[in-house]
C-alpha positions as CSV (number, residue, x, y, z in Angstrom):
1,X,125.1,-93.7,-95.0
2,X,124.4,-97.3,-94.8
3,X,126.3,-97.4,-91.1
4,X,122.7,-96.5,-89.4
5,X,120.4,-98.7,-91.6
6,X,122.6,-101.7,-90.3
7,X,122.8,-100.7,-86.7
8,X,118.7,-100.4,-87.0
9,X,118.2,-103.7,-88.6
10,X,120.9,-105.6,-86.3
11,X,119.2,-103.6,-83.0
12,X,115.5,-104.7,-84.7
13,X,116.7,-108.5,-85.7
14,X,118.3,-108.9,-81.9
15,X,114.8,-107.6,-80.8
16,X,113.1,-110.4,-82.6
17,X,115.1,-113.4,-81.7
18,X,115.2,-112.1,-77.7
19,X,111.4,-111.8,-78.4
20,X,110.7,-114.8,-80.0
21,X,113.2,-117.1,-77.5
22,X,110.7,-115.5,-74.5
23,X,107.6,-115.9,-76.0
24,X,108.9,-119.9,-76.8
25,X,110.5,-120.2,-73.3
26,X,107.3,-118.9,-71.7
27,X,104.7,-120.7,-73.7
28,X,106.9,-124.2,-73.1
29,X,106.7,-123.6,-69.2
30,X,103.2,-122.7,-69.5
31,X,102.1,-126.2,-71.6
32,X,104.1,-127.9,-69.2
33,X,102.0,-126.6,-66.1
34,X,98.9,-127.3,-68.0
35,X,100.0,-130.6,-69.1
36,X,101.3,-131.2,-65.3
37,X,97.7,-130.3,-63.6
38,X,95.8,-132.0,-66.8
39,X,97.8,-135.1,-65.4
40,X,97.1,-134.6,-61.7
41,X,93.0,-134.5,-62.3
42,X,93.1,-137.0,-64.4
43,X,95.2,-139.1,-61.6
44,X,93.2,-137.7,-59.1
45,X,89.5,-138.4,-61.0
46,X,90.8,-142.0,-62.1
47,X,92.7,-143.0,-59.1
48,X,92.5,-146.9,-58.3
49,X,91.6,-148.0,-54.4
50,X,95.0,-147.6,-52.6
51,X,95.9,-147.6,-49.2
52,X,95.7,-144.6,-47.1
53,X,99.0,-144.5,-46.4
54,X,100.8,-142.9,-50.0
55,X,104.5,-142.2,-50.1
56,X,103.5,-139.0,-51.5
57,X,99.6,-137.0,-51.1
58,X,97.9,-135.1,-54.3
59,X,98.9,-132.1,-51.9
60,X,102.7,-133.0,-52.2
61,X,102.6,-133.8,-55.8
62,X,100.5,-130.5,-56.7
63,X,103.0,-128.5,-54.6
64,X,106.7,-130.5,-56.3
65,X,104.7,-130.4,-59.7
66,X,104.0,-126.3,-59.3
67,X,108.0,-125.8,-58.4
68,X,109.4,-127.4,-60.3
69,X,107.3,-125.5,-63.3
70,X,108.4,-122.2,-61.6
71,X,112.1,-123.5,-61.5
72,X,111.6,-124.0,-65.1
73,X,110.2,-120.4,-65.7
């Protein structure tokens, strides 16, 4: 009598905690894409006077900083 109560709660707790580690997993990729462009204005906005010649253009580091965020995801 009990045998289905238990396979419901165990099916609805496993349900939960695959839920809950995809909402977290999601919602950490997605502040870390926010935080990464928040960075790259900011960078961009405040940027000293450099040389023209960068080792690496806003382009490049928007493009690595939007990979690797997908990797992450």
């Amino acid at each position: 009598m009990f045998k289905p109560v238990l396979t419901i709660i165990r099916q609805t707790m496993i349900f939960l905690i695959a839920g809950f580690l995809f909402i977290g997993i999601f919602s950490v990729s997605l502040f870390l894409f926010l935080f990464s462009s928040i960075a790259l204005i900011f960078d961009k906005l405040f940027m000293r006077k450099t040389p023209t010649t960068l080792p690496m253009s806003f382009d490049e580091t928007w493009l690595n900083a939007r990979l690797l965020v997908m990797m992450i995801i």
